[in-house]
C-alpha positions as CSV (number, residue, x, y, z in Angstrom):
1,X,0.0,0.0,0.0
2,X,2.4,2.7,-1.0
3,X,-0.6,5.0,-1.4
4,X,-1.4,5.4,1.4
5,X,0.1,8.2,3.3
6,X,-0.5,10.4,0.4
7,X,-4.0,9.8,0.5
8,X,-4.6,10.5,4.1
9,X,-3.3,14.0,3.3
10,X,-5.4,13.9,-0.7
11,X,-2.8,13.7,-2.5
12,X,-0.8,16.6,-1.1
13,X,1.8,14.6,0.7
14,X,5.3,13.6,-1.5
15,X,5.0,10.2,-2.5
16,X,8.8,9.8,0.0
17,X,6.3,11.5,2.9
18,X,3.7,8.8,2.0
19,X,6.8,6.0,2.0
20,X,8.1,6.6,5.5
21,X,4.5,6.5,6.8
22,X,3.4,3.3,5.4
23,X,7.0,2.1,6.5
24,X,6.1,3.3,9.8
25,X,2.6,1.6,10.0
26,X,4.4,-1.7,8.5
27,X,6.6,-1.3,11.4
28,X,4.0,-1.1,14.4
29,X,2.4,-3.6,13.2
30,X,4.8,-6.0,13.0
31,X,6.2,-5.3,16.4
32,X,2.3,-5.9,17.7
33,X,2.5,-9.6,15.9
34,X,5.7,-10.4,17.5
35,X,4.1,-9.1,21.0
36,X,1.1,-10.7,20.3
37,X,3.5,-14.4,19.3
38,X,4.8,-13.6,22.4
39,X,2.0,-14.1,24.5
């Protein structure tokens, strides 16, 4: 989903802004699987 930051902001974000973020959601999410394996 490499869209997606740039949509959140309609379009008005640089498609690197919109990269980090869904880099950044990618991330929290997987450290909530391994928490959640960990369990």
């Amino acid at each position: 989903m490499p869209y997606v930051g740039a949509s959140l902001a309609d379009g008005q974000l640089p498609d690197t802004v919109g990269t980090l973020f869904t880099a950044t959601v990618s991330t929290i999410i997987r450290s909530f699987d391994v928490y959640n394996d960990g369990v």
